[in-house]
PATOR-243575 format. One record per residue (C-alpha): residue in one letter; residue number from 1; chain; y, z, x. Coordinates in pm, whole numbers, padded with zeros to 5 digits. Layout:
BEGIN
a	NUM	A	Y	Z	X
...
END
This chain:
BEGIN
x	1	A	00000	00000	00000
x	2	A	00302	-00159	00142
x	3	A	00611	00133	00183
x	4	A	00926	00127	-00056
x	5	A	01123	00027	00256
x	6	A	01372	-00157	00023
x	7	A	01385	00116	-00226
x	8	A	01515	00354	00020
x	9	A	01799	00165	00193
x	10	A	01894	00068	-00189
x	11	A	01875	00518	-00192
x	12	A	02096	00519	00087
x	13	A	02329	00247	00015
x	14	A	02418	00392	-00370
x	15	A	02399	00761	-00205
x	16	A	02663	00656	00071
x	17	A	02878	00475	-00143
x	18	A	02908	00800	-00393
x	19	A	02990	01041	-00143
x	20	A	03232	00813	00036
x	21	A	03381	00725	-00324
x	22	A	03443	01125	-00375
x	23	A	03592	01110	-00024
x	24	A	03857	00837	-00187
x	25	A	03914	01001	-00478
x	26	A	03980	01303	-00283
x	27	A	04217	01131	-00071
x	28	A	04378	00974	-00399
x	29	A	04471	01244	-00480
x	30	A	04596	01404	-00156
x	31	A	04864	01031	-00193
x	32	A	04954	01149	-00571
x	33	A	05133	01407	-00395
x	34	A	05460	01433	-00530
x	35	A	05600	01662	-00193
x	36	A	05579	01608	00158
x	37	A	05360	01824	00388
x	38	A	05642	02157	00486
x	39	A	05600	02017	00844
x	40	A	05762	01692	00746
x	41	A	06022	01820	00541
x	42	A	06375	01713	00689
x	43	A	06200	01489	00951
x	44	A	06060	01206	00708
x	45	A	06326	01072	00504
x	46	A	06282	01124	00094
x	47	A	06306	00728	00060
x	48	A	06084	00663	00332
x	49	A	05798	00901	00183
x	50	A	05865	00740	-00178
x	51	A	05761	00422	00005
x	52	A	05486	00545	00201
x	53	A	05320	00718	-00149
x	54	A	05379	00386	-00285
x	55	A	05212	00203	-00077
x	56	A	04921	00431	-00031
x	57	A	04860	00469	-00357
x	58	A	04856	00073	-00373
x	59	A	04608	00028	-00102
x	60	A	04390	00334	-00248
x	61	A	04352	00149	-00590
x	62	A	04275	-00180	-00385
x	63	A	04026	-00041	-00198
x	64	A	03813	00111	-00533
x	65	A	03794	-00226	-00660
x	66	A	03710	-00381	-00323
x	67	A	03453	-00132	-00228
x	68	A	03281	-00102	-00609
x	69	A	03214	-00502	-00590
x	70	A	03058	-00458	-00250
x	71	A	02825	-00226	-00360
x	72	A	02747	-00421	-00678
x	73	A	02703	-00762	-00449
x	74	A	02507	-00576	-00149
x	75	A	02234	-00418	-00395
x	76	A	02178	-00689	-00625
x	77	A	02131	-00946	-00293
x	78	A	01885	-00655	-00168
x	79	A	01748	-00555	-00498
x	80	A	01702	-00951	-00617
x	81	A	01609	-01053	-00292
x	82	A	01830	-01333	-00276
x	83	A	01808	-01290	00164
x	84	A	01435	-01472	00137
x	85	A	01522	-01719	-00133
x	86	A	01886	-01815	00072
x	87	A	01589	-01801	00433
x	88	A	01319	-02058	00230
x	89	A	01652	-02272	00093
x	90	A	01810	-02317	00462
x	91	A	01468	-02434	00577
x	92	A	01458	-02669	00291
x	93	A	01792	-02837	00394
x	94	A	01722	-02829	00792
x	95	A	01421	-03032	00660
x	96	A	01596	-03254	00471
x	97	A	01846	-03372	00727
x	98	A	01550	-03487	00949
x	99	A	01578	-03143	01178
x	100	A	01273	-02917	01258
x	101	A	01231	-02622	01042
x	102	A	00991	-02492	01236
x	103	A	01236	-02435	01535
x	104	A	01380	-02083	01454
x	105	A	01690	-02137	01632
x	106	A	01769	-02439	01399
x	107	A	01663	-02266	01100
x	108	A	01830	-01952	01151
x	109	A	02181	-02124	01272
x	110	A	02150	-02321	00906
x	111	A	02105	-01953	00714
x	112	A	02392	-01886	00922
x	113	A	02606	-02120	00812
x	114	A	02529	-02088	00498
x	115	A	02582	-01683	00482
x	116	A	02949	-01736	00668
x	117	A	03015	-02011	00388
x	118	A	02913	-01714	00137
x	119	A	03129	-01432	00299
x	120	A	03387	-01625	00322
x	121	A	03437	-01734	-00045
x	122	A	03360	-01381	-00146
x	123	A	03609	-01218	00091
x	124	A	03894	-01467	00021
x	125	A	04012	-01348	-00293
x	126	A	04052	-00993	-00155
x	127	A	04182	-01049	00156
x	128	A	04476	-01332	-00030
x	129	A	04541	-01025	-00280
x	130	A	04559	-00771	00003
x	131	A	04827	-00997	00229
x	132	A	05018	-01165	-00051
x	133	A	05015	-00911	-00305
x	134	A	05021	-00583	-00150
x	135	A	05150	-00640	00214
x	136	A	05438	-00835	00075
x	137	A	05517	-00643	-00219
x	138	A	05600	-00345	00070
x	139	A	05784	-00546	00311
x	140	A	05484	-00633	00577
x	141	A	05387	-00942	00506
x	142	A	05562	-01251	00695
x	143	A	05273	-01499	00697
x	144	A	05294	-01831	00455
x	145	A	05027	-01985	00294
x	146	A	04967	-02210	00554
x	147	A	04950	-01996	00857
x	148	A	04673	-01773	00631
x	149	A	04470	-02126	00598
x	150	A	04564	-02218	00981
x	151	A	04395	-01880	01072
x	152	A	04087	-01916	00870
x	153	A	03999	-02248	01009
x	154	A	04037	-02088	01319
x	155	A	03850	-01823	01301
x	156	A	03549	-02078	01113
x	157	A	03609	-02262	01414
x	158	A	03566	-02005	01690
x	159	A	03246	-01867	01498
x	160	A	03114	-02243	01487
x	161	A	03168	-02251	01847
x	162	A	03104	-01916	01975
x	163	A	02773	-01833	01725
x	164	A	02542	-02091	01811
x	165	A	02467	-02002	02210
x	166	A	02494	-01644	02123
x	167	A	02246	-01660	01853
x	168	A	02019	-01880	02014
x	169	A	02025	-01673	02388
x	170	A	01935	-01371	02120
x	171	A	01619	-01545	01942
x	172	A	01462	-01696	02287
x	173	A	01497	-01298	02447
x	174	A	01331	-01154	02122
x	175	A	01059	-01415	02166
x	176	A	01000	-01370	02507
x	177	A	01121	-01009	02582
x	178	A	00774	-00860	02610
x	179	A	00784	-00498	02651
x	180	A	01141	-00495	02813
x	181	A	01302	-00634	02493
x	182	A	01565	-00368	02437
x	183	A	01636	-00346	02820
x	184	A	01697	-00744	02820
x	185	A	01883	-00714	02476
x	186	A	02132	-00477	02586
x	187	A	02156	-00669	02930
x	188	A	02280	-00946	02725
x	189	A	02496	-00765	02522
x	190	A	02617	-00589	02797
x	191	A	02783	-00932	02974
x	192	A	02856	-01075	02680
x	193	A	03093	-00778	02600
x	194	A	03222	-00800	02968
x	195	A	03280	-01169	02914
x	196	A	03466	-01118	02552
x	197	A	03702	-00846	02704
x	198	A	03764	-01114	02958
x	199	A	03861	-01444	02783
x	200	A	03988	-01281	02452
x	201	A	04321	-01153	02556
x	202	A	04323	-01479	02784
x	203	A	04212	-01803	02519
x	204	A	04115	-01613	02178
x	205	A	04447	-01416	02121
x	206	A	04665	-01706	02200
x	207	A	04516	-01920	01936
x	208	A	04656	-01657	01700
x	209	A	04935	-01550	01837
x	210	A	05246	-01679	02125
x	211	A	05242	-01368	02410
x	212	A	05566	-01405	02649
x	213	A	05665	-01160	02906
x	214	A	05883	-00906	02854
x	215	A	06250	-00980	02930
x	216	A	06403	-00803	03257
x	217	A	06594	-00530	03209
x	218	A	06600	-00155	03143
x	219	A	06270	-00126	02892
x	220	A	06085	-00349	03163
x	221	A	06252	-00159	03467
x	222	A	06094	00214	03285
x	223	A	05781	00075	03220
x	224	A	05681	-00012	03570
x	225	A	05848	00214	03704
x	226	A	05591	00476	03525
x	227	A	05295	00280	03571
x	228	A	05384	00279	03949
x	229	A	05416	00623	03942
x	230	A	05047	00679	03799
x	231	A	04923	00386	03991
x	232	A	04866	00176	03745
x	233	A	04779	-00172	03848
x	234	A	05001	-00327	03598
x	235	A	05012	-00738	03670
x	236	A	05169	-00850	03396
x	237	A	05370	-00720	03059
x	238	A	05377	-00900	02769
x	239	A	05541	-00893	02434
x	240	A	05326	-01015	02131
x	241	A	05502	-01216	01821
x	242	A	05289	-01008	01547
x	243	A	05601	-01011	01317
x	244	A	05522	-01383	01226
x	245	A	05198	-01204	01014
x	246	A	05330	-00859	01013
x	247	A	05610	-00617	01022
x	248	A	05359	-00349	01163
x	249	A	05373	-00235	01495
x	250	A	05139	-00141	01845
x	251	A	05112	-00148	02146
x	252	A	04765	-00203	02368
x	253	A	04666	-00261	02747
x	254	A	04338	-00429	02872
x	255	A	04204	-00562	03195
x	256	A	03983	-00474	03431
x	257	A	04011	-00326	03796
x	258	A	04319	-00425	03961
x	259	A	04419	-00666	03711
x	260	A	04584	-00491	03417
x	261	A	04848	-00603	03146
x	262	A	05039	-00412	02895
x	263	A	05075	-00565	02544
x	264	A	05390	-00470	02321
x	265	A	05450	-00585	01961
x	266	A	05787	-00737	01873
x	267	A	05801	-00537	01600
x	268	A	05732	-00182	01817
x	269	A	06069	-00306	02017
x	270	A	06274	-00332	01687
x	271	A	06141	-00037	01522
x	272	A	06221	00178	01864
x	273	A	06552	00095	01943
x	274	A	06534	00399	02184
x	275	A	06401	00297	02520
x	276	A	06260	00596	02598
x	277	A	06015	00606	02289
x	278	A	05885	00281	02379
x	279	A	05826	00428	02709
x	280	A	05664	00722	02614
x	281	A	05389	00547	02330
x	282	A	05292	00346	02668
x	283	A	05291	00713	02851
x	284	A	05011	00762	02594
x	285	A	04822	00439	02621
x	286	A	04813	00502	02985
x	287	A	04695	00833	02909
x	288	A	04360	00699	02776
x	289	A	04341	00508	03072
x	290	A	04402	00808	03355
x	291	A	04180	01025	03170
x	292	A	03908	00760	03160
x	293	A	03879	00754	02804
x	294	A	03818	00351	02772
x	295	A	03544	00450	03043
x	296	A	03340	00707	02802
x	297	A	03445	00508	02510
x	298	A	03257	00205	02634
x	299	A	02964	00409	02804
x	300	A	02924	00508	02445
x	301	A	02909	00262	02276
x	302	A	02651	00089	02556
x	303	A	02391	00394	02493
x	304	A	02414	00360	02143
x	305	A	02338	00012	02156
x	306	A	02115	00056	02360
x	307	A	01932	00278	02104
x	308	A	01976	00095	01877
x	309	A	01747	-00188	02053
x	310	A	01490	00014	02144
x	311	A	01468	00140	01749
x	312	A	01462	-00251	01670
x	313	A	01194	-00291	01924
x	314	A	00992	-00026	01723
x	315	A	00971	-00191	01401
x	316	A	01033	-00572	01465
x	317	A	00673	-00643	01412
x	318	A	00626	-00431	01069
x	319	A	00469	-00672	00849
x	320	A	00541	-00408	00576
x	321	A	00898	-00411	00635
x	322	A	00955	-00713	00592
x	323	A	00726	-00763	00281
x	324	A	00909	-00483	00091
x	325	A	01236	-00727	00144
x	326	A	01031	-00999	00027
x	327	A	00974	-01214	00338
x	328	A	00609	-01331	00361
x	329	A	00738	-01428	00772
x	330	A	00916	-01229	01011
x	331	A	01219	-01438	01129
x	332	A	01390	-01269	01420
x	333	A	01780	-01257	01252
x	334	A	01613	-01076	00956
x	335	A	01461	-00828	01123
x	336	A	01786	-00755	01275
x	337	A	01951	-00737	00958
x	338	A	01684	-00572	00782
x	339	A	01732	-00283	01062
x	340	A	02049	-00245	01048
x	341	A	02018	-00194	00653
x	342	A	01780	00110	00725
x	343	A	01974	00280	00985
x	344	A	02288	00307	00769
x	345	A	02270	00705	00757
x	346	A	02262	00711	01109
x	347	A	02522	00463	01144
x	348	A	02777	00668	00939
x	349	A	02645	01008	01129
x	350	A	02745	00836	01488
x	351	A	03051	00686	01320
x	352	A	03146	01022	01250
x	353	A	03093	01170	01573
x	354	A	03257	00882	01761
x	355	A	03596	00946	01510
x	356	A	03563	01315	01606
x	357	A	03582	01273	02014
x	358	A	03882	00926	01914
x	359	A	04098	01192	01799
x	360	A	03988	01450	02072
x	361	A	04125	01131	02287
x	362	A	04409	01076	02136
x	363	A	04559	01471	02122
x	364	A	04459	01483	02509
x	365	A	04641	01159	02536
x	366	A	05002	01280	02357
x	367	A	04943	01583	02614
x	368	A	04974	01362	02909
x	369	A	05294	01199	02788
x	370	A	05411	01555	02693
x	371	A	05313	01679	03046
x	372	A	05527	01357	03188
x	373	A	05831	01476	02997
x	374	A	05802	01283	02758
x	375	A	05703	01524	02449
x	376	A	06092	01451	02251
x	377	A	06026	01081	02307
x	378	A	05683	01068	02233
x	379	A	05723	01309	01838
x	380	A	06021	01111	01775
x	381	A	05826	00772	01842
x	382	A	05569	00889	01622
x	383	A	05734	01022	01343
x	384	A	05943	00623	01383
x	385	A	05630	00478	01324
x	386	A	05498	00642	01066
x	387	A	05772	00543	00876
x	388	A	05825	00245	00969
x	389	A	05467	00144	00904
x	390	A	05463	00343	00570
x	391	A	05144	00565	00700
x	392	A	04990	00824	00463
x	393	A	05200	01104	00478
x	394	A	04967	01363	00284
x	395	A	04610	01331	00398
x	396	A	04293	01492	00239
x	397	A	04118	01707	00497
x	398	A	03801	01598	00462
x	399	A	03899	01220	00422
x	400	A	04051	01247	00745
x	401	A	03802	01413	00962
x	402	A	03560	01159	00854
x	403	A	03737	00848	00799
x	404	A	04040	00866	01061
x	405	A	03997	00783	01452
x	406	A	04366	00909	01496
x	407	A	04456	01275	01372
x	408	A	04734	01270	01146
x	409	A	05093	01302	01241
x	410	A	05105	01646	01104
x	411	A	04807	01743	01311
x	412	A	04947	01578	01597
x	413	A	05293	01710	01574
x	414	A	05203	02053	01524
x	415	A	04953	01974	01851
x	416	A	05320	01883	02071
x	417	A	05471	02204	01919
x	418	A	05213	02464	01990
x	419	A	05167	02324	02390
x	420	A	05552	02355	02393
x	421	A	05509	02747	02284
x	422	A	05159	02814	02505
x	423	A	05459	02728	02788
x	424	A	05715	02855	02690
x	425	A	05493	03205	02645
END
């Protein structure tokens, strides 16, 4: 007797999606709100917390709607097994356009296709709402119609290119792993991450968007100046056009070794007309990077792949497994999605603890910037960009601590404040 496999990822998908819907409505109601938290009275402006409730309270709704049809689409793919029927139909076509079925790679690049044409007709009408509806009705949106349809081709087009040697180097190590199959698995993923880190910044980003260096002059003059100081190996600093899609604002570094660059959003420049607080959200970036936190972050994330594989490895071969989703084969991509369907509690367990140790990071970051004098800068930055980017201003406790990789600006605040007294005492 074959094991309710499907059954119990169906358990765990309705189970997950209730207590992460009580999480929402908890948070809901945190955004109903009608008062600022005490600490953030007289430091965010009434209008700009109007705004902000607005606008949570918007995206809230949104994301109720978004998230019940997921959950209605998800189970009743699972539950009708509509994955084997879609598998048997995309070897039907390969057939009939004179290609071999019975080449996995073919076959599995043609479910593929198929499954991105299927996300992305089901994901358009949320993600047009979300940008034109929402985003512009609060003042962030600043694409057109045009540029949203220039950036979906792209995208289609990147996959189109980028998908097929992936997925193909992924089906011939499966086949031919042997008993080092997770070891050769994460070896792949392992370069391929390396290599992504690499040309992403270099040829994806600047499909997207136009980076141009940052202007001489005072900003540019601080920043290296404090980079120096740390030893930084700053090469070049660049300023990002994100207010053609966006009037939010950020600011990110990446590179590797002795060849790093500092990203900084147009918009972070107009929000911050201070200098200084410019200078001291890169004080916190750089933070992450003195205190090695990329490092861990990235170790991290390797082990748990690494797991990961080496749980695939365990059950790739179940005949039962894949018989409760109703495949009478065992195609290679399946059993990789099928695995990833029954390791969703752990997935949201990790996801949790990863969140908790982000906003360890990030507190131990706005210390360094405090410790480099930077602490007025650095609250008055944040409390700027809360505003500016309308941010939840009252946050359920539970909702954060298991949704948020950042603490909230109350927490972090208050954080600032108490390492100014633990001096001062």
């Amino acid at each position: 007797m074959a094991l309710p496999y499907l059954e119990a990822v169906l358990c765990f998908m309705i189970l997950m999606y209730i207590f992460e819907t009580y999480l929402d409505i908890r948070q809901h109601r945190a955004l109903k709100l009608p008062t600022l938290p005490k600490p953030l009275v007289g430091v965010i402006s009434d209008e700009k917390f109007k705004r902000s409730r607005d606008y949570s309270l918007d995206k809230s709704c949104f994301h109720f709607v978004h998230e019940a049809v997921t959950i209605l689409m998800d189970t009743a793919i699972l539950y009708y097994k509509v994955l084997p029927w879609f598998w048997k139909k995309s070897g039907e076509l390969v057939t009939n356009v004179s290609l071999n079925a019975e080449n996995e790679i073919i076959h599995t690049l043609a479910f593929l296709a198929g499954a991105m044409v299927w996300s992305q007709i089901t994901d358009l009408p949320f993600s047009l709402y979300s940008t034109f509806v929402i985003e512009a009705r609060h003042g962030f949106n600043k694409q057109t119609i045009w540029l949203f349809i220039r950036d979906m081709i792209k995208g289609i087009l990147l996959s189109m290119i980028l998908g097929p040697p992936i997925v193909a180097a992924i089906i011939y190590i499966v086949q031919s792993g042997g008993p080092y199959l997770a070891i050769y698995l994460w070896g792949f993923m392992f370069v391929l991450a390396l290599l992504m880190m690499t040309i992403y910044p270099i040829v994806i980003a600047p499909l997207f968007n136009k980076f141009t260096p940052l202007p001489d002059g005072v900003l540019r003059e601080k920043i290296e100046k404090l980079a120096a100081s740390l030893k930084f190996p700053l090469k070049k600093l660049f300023v990002v056009d994100g207010s053609t899609r966006s009037s939010h604002s950020n600011a990110y570094m990446y590179g590797f070794f002795k060849n790093k660059r500092i990203v900084l959003y147009d918009t972070l420049i107009q929000q911050c007309s201070n200098e200084d607080e410019i200078v001291s959200v890169i004080a916190h970036e750089l933070g992450h990077w003195k205190l090695n936190h990329t490092v861990y972050s990235f170790i991290a994330v390797q082990l748990l792949m690494f797991l990961q594989f080496g749980g695939y490895t365990l059950v790739r071969n179940s005949k039962d497994l894949f018989e409760s989703f109703g495949f009478e084969d065992q195609p290679i991509i399946i059993g990789l999605i099928i695995f990833q369907h029954t390791i969703i509690p752990l997935q949201h367990l990790l996801s949790f603890c990863l969140n908790l140790v982000s906003r360890a990071f990030e507190f131990q970051a706005d210390a360094f910037a405090k410790n480099l004098g930077y602490a007025p800068q650095l609250r008055a930055a944040l409390v700027k960009l809360q505003e500016e980017n309308l941010s939840a201003m009252n946050t359920d406790p539970w909702y954060s601590a298991y949704h948020y990789s950042h603490p909230p600006l109350v927490e972090r605040l208050q954080a600032l404040e108490d390492s100014d007294s633990k001096k001062e005492d």
